[in-house]
N, C-alpha and C positions, 0 to 999 in steps of 0.2 A: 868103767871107773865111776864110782859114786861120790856127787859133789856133796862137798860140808854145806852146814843148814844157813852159813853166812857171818860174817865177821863186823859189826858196826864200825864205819869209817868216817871222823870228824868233820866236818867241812865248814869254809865260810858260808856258806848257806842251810847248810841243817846236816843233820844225819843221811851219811849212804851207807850202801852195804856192797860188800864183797861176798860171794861163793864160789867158792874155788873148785876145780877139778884137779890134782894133784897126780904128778906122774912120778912114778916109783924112780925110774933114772930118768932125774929132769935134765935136762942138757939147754933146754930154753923156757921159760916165762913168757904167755902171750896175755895179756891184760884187754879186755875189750869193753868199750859199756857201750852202751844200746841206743838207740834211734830217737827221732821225738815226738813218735806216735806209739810207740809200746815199750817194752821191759825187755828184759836180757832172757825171757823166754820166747824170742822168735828162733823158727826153722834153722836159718843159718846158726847164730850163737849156740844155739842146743846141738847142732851137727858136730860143731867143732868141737864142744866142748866132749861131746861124749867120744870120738873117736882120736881126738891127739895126745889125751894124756897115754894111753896104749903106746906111744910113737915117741915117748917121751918128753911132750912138752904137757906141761901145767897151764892151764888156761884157769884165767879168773875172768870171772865177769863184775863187773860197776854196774849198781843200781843208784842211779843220781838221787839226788837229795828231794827233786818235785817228785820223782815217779813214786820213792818209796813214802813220801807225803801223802797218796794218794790222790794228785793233780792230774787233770788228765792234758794240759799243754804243756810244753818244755819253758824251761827258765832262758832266759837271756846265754847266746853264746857262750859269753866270759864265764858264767855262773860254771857252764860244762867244764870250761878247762880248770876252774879251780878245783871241780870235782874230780878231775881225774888225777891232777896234782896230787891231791891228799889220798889218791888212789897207789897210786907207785911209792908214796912216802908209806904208808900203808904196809904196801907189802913187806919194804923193807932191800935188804942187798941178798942177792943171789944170784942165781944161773942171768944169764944177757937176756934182757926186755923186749920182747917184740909191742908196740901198742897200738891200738885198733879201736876199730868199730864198725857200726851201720850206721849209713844215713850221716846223721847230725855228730852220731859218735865217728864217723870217719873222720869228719871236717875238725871236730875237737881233736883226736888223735894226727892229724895231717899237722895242726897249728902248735900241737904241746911236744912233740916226737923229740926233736933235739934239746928241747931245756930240760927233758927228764932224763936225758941222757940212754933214748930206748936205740937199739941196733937195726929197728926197723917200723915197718907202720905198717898194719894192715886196712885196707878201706872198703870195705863191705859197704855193696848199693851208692858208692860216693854220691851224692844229688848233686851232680853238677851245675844244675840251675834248678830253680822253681818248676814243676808243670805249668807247661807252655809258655815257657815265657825263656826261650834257649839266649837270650839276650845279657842276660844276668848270669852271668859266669862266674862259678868261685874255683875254675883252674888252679886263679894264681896260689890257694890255698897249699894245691896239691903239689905245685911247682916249688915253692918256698918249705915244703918239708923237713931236708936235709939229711934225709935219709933212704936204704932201700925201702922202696914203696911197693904193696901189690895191690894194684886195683881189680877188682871180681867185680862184674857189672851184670845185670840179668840181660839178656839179650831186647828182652822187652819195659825195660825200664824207662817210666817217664820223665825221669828224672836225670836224666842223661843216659842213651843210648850208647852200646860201643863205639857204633861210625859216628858222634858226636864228639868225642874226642879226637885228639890233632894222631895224622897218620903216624905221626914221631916224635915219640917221648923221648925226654931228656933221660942220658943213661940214670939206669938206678931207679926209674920208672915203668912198671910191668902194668900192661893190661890182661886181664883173661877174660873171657867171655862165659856165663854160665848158661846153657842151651835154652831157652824158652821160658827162664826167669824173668818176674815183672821187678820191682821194685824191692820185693819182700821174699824174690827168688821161687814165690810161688811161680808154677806149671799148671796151662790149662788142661784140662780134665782129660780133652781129646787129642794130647799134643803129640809129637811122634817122641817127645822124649819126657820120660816117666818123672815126678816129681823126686822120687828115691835115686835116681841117677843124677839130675840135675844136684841135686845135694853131693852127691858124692864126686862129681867136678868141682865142689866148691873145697871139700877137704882136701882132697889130692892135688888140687891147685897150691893150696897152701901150706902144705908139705911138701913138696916139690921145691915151691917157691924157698921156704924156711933152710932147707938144707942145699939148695943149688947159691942162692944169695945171700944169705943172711949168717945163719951159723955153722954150717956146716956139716963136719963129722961129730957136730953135737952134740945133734938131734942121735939118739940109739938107733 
């Protein structure tokens, strides 16, 4: 499924952009924007994006207002949730919202989930804390959601590990584990589990998840 070239989206801080992957029978909407070290062309976002509209869900990705600026730091947290505000006003009404992200887009999607009125949140690499510094907890982000949550962790993530999380989430809080993913769900070279697998844990995760929790009979 081939994504449109991208849609210009207004913001209180400058111009984003949308590009969408569109599924022929949508049954769900999953909106994600991107981390605050790169763009909505990492491994994961690109996985999703090419394999779930096939499944029937429509995946857009949010390119925030600094990245598509050409800035290489990210803007101030709040900056992100306005972005993705004008992200969901954007698209418009249709099929139930799933909203997401990686990284920093987690944390924005964990915090904007219920005022946009999304049915669920996905949180790709959530950075539980800063590298090395597991003292600085932003749980309570995750915890305060209010919606069905999936969290995908790479097993080798510095940024919160799976056994770094508490043994027992509040219902309506899924962990999955992604085999031998760091942060960016890369796989080392030599690892027993191939990078093309590790990716495909992370779609099947989140189709599984989409149609066990979230939407249901849907998803096609």
């Amino acid at each position: 499924m081939s994504a449109d070239e991208g849609t210009v989206v207004d913001t209180p801080h400058g111009p984003g952009r949308l590009v969408i992957s569109r599924a022929e029978a949508e049954g769900v909407r999953l909106l994600l924007s991107h981390g605050a070290g790169a763009g909505i062309d990492t491994r994961d976002l690109e996985a999703l994006a090419d394999a779930l509209p096939r499944q029937g869900v429509t995946v857009a990705r949010f390119e925030q207002p600094w990245r598509r600026a050409g800035r290489k730091v990210a803007s101030p947290p709040p900056t992100l949730d306005d972005g993705l505000r004008a992200a969901v006003a954007a698209l418009g009404p249709g099929a139930p919202l799933v909203v997401g992200g990686r990284s920093a887009g987690a944390r924005s999607a964990a915090r904007c989930a219920s005022e946009v009125g999304a049915v669920g949140c996905l949180a790709l690499a959530f950075p539980l804390h800063p590298p090395g510094k597991p003292e600085r907890s932003r749980l309570h982000e995750l915890l305060g959601c209010g919606v069905p949550t999936l969290v995908l962790q790479g097993e080798r993530d510095t940024m919160g590990r799976p056994e770094e999380f508490p043994d027992r989430l509040p219902d309506g809080i899924v962990l999955a584990v992604v085999p031998g993913g760091d942060h960016g769900f890369a796989t080392l070279r030599r690892a027993e589990v191939s990078q093309e697998v590790a990716l495909a844990v992370l779609v099947e995760s989140t189709l599984e998840w989409l149609v066990r929790d979230v939407v249901g009979s849907d998803v096609p």
